[in-house]
C-alpha atoms as an extended CHARMM CRD file, in Angstrom:
* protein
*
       149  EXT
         1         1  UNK       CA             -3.5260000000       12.9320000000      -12.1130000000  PROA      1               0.0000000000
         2         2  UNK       CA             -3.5260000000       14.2010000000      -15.5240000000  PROA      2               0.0000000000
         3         3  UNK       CA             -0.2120000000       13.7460000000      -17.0150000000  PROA      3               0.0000000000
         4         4  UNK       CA              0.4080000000       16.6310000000      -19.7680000000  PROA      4               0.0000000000
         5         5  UNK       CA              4.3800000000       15.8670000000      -20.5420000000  PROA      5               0.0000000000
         6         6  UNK       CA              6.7770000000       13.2720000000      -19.7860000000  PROA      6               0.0000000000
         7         7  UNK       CA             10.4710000000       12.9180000000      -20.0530000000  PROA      7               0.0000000000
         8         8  UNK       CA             13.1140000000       10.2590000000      -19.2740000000  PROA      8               0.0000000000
         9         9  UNK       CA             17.0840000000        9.7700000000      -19.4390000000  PROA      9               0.0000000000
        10        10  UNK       CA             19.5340000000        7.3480000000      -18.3350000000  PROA      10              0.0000000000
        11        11  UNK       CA             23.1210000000        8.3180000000      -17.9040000000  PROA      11              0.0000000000
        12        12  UNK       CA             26.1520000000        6.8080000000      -16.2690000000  PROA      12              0.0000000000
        13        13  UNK       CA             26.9880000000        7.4340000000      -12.5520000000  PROA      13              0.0000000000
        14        14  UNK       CA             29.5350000000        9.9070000000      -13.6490000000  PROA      14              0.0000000000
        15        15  UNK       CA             30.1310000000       13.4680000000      -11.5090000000  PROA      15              0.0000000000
        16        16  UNK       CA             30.2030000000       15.0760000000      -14.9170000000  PROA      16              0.0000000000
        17        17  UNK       CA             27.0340000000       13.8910000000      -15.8590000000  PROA      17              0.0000000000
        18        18  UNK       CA             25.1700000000       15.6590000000      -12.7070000000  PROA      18              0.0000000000
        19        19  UNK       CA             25.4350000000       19.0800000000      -14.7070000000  PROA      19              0.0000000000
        20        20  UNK       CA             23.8960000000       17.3910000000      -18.0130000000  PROA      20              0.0000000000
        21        21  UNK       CA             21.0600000000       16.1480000000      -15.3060000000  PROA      21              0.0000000000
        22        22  UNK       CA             20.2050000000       19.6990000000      -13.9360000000  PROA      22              0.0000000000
        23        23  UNK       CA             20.4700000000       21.0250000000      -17.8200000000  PROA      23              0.0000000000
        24        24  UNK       CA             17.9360000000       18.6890000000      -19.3310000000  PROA      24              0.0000000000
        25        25  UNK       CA             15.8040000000       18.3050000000      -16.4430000000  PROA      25              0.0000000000
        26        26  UNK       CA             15.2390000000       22.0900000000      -16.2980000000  PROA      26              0.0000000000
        27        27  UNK       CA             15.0110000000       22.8620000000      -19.9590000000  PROA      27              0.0000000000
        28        28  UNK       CA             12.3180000000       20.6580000000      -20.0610000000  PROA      28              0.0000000000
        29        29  UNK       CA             10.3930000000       22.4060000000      -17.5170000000  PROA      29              0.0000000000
        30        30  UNK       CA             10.7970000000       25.8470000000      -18.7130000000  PROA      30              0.0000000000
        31        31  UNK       CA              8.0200000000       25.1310000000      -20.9830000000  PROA      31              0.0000000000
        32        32  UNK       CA              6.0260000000       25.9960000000      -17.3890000000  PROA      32              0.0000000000
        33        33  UNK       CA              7.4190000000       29.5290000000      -17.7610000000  PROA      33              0.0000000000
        34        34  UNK       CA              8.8050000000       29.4170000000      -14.2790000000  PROA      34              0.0000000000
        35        35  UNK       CA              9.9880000000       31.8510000000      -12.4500000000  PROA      35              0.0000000000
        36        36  UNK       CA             14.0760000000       31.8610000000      -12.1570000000  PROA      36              0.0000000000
        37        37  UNK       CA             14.0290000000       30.9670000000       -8.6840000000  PROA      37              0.0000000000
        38        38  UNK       CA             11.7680000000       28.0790000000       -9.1670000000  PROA      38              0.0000000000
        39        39  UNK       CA             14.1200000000       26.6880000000      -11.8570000000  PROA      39              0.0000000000
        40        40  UNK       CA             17.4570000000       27.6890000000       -9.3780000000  PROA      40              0.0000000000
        41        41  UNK       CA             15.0740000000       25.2880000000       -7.0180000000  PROA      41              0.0000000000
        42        42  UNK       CA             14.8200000000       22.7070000000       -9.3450000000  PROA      42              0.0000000000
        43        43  UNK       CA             17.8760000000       22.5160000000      -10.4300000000  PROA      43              0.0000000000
        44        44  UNK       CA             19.7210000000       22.4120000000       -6.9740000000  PROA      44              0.0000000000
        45        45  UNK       CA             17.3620000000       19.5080000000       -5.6040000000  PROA      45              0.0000000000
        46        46  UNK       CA             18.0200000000       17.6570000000       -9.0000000000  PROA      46              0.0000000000
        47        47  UNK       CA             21.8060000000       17.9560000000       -8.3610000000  PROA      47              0.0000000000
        48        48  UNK       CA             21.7230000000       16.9090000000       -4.9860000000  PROA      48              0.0000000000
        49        49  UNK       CA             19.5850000000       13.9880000000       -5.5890000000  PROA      49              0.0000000000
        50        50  UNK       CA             21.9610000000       12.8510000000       -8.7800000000  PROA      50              0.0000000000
        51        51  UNK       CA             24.9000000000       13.7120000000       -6.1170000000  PROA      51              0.0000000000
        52        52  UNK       CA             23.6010000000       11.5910000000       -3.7960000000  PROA      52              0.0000000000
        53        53  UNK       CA             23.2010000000        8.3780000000       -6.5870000000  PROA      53              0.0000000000
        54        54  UNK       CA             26.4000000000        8.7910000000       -7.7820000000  PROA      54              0.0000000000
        55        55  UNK       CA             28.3980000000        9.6170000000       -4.7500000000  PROA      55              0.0000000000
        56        56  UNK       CA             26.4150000000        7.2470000000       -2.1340000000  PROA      56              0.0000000000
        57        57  UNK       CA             24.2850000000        4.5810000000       -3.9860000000  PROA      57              0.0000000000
        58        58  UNK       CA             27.4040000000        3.7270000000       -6.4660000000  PROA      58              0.0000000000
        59        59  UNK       CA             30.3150000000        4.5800000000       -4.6650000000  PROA      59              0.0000000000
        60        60  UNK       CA             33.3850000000        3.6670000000       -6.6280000000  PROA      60              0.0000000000
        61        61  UNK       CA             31.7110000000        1.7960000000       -9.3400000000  PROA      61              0.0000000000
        62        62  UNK       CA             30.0910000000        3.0240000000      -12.4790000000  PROA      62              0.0000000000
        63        63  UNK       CA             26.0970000000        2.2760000000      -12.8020000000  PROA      63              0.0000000000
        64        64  UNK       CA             23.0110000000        3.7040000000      -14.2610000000  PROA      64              0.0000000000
        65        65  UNK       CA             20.6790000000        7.0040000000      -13.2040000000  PROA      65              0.0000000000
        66        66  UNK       CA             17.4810000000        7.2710000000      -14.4870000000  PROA      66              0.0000000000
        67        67  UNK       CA             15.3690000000       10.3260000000      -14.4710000000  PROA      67              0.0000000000
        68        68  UNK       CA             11.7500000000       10.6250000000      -15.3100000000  PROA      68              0.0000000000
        69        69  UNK       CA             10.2530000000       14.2960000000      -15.1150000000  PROA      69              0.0000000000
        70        70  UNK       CA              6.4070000000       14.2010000000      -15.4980000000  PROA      70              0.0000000000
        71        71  UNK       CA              4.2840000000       17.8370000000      -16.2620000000  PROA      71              0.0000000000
        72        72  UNK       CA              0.9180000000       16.9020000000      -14.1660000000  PROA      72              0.0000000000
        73        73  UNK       CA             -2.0460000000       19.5850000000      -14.7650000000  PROA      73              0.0000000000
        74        74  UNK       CA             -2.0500000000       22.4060000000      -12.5910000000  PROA      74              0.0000000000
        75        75  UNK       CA              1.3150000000       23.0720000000      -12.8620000000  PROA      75              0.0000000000
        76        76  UNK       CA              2.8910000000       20.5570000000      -10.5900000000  PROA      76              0.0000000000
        77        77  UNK       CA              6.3290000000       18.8790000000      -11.7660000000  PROA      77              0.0000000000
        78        78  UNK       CA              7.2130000000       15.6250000000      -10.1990000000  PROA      78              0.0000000000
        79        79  UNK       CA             10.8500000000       14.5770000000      -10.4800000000  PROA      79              0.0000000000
        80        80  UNK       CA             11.9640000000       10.8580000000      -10.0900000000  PROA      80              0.0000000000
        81        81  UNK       CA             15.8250000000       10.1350000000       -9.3650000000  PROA      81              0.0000000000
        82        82  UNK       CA             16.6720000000        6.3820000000       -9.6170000000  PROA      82              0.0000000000
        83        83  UNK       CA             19.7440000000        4.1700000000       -9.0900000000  PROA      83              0.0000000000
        84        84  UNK       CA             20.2630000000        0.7480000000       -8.4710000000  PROA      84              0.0000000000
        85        85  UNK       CA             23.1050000000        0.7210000000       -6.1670000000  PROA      85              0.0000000000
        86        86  UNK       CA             23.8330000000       -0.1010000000       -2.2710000000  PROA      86              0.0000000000
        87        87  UNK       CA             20.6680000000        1.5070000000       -0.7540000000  PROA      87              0.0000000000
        88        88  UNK       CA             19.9390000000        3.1940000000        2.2400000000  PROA      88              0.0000000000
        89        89  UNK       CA             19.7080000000        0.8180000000        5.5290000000  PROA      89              0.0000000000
        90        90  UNK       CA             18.1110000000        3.6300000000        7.2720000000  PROA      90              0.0000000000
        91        91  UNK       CA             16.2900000000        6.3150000000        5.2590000000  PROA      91              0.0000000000
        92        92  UNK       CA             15.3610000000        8.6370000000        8.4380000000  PROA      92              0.0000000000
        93        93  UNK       CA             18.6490000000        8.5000000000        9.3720000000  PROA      93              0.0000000000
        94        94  UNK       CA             20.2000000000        9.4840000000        6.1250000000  PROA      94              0.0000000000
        95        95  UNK       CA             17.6060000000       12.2920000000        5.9190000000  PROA      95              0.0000000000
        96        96  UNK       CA             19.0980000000       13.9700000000        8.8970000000  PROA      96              0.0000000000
        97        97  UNK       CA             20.6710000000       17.2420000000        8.3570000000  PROA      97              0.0000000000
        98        98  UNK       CA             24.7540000000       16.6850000000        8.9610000000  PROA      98              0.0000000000
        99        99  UNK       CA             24.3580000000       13.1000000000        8.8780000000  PROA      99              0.0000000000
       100       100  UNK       CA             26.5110000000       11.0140000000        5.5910000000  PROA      100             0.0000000000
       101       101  UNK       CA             28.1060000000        8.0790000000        4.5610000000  PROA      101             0.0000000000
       102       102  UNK       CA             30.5590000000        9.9360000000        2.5150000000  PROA      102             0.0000000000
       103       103  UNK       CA             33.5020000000       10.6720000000        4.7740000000  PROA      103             0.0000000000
       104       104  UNK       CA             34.5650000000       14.3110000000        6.0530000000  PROA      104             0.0000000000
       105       105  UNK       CA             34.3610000000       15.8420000000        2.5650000000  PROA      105             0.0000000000
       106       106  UNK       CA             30.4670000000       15.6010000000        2.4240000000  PROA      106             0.0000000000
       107       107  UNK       CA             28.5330000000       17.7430000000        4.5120000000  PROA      107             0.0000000000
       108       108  UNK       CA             25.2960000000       15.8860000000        5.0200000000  PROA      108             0.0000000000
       109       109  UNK       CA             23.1630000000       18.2660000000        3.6200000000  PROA      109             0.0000000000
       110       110  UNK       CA             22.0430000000       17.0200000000        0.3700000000  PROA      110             0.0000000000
       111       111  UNK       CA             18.2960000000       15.4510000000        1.5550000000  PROA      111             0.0000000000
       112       112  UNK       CA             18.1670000000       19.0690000000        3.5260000000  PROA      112             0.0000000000
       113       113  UNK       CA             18.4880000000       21.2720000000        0.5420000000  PROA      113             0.0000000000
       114       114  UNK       CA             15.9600000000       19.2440000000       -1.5810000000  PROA      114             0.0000000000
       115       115  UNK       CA             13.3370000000       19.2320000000        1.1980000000  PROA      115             0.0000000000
       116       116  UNK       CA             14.1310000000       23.2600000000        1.4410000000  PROA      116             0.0000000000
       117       117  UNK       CA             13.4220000000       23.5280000000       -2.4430000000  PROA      117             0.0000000000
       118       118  UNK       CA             10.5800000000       21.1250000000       -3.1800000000  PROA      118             0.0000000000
       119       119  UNK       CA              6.8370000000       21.1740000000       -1.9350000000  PROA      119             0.0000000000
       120       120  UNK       CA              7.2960000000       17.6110000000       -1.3900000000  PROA      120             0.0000000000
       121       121  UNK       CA             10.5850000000       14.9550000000       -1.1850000000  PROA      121             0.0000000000
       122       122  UNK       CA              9.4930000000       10.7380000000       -0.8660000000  PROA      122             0.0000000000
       123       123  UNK       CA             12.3290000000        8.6960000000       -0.8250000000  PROA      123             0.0000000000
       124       124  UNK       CA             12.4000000000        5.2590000000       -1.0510000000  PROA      124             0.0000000000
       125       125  UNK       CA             15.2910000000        2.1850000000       -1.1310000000  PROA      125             0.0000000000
       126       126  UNK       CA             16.2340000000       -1.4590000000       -0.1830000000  PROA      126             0.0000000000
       127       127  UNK       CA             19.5860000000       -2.1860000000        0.4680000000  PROA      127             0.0000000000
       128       128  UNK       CA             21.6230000000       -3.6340000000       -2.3510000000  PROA      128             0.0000000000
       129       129  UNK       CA             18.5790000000       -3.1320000000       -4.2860000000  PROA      129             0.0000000000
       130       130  UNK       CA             18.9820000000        0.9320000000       -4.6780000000  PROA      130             0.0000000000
       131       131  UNK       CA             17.3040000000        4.2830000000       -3.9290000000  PROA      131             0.0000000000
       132       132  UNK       CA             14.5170000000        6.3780000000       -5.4080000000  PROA      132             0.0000000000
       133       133  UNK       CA             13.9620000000        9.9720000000       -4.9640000000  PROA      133             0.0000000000
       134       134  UNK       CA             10.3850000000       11.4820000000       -5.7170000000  PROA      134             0.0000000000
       135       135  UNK       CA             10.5070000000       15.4180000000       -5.1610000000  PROA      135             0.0000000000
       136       136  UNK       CA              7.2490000000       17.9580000000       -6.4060000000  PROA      136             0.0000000000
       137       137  UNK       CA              7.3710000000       21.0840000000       -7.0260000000  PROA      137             0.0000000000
       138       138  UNK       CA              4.1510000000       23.5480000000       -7.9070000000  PROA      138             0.0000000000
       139       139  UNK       CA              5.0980000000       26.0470000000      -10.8820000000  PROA      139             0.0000000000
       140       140  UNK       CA              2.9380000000       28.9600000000      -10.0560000000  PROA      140             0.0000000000
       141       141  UNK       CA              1.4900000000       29.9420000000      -13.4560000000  PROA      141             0.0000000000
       142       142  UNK       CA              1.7790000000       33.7910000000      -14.3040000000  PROA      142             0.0000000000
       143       143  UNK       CA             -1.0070000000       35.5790000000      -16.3900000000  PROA      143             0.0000000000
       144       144  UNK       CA             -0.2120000000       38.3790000000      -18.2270000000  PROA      144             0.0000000000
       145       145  UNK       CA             -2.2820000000       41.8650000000      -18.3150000000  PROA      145             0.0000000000
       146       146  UNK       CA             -4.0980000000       40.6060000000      -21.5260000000  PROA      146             0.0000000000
       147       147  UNK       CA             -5.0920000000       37.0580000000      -20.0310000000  PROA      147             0.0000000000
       148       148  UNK       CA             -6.9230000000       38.6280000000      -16.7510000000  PROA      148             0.0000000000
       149       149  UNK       CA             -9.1010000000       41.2510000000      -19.2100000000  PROA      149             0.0000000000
């Protein structure tokens, strides 16, 4: 695995801070050229993931989110979201579509939609220790009519 580019940030468990997430974490991969729906993808998984940290793995308390974004060769993004909150007791539980911990205003959806928009979605946690989320995604690179002559 041949990292090419690498970026991290660490923001407070804020809901206004989930834009600034999707923001940074997309303008750094636009240096992939991707396509507009694979940066819609992106972004969406990234907000439900920081969602999900702020909402579920801090509750009503104020803690840190870490992202690290890493450019691999080939075109393939990978896409860490970190907190050190509660945790998940039961990850394949908390991965099922409808399921949440967040009363009757949360859907459940939020592990759905990132599974829909990423090749690939690892999660990870302990409880009281927190909860990683690992999501890939494949940028497709695009040649132009010069580059294939």
């Amino acid at each position: 695995m041949n990292v090419i580019n690498e970026m991290k940030i660490c923001f407070d468990s804020k809901s206004c801070n989930e834009a600034f997430a999707r923001s940074a974490v997309s303008g750094f991969i636009l240096q992939l050229d991707p396509t507009i729906a694979e940066l819609s993808d992106i972004k969406t998984a990234v907000s439900e993931a920081v969602t999900n940290a702020i909402v579920h793995g801090y509750s009503n308390t104020i803690g840190d989110v870490h992202i690290k974004v890493q450019i691999i060769e080939g075109g393939k993004v990978i896409i860490q979201v970190k907190d050190k909150g509660v945790g998940i007791e039961n990850i394949q539980q908390a991965m099922e579509p409808m399921f949440t911990t967040g009363g009757s205003e949360r859907a459940g959806l939020g592990f759905a939609v990132m599974q829909s928009f990423m090749d690939k979605v690892k999660v990870t946690s302990k409880p009281g220790r927190g909860t990683t989320v690992t999501m890939e995604k494949y940028i497709m690179p695009r040649f132009s009519a010069r580059d294939s002559i």
